[in-house]
C-alpha positions in Angstrom: 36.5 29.3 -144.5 37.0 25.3 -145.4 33.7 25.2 -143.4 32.2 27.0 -145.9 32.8 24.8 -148.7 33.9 21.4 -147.1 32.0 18.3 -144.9 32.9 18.8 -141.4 32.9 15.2 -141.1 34.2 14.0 -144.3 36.1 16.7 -145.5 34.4 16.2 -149.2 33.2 19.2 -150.5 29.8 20.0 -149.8 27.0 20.9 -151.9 27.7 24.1 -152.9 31.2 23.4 -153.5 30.5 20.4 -155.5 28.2 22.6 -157.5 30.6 25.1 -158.2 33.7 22.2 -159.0 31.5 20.5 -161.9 30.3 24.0 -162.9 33.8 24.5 -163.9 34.5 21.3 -165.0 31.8 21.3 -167.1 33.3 24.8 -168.5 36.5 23.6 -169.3 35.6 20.3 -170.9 33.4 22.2 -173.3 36.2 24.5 -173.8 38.6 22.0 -174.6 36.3 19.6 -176.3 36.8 17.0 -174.0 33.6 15.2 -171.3 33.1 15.1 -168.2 32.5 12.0 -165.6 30.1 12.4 -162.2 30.1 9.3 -159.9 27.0 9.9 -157.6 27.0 7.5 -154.6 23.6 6.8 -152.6 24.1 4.9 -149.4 21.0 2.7 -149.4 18.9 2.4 -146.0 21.8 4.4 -144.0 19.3 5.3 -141.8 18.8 1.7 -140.8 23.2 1.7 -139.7 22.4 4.9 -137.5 19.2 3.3 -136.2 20.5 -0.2 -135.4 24.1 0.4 -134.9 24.3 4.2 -134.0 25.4 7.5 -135.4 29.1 6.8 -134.0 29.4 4.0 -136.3 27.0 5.8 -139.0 29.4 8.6 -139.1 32.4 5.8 -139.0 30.8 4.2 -142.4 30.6 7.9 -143.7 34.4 8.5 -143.2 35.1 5.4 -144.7 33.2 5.7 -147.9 34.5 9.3 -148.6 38.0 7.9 -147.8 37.6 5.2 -150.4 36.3 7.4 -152.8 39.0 9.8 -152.8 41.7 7.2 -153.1 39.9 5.7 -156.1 39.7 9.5 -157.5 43.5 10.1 -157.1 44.0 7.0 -158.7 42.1 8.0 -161.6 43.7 11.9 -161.7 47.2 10.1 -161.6 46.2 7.6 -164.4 45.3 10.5 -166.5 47.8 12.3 -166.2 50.9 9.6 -167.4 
């Protein structure tokens, strides 16, 4: 089922998922009275790291820049909730 929802490579949630996550996010801010934040990465001229370098170490940068990302959102979720 995770495969469903989740990257096979990066574990983030996928498309879908992500749809479905801000749907309800976006439900319970309004519900609460409260916003909503969306970071939205683009990896500019990727193609040129899986051209030059190869899709081993395209897929390496991949892992690495969801890693990252979710560390700096835990930080942020355990910030907010002190």
């Amino acid at each position: 089922m995770k495969l469903a929802y989740f990257d096979a490579l990066t574990g983030l949630p996928n498309r879908e998922q992500s749809r479905n996550r801000l749907a309800s996010a976006v439900a319970a801010a309004k519900q609460h009275g409260r916003s909503v934040a969306v970071l939205y990465l683009d990896l500019d001229n990727f193609k040129r790291v899986n051209d030059t370098l190869g899709h081993a170490v395209g897929d390496e940068l991949l892992c690495l820049v969801a890693s990252r990302n979710a560390q700096f959102a835990a930080r942020g979720r355990r910030r907010r909730s002190r």
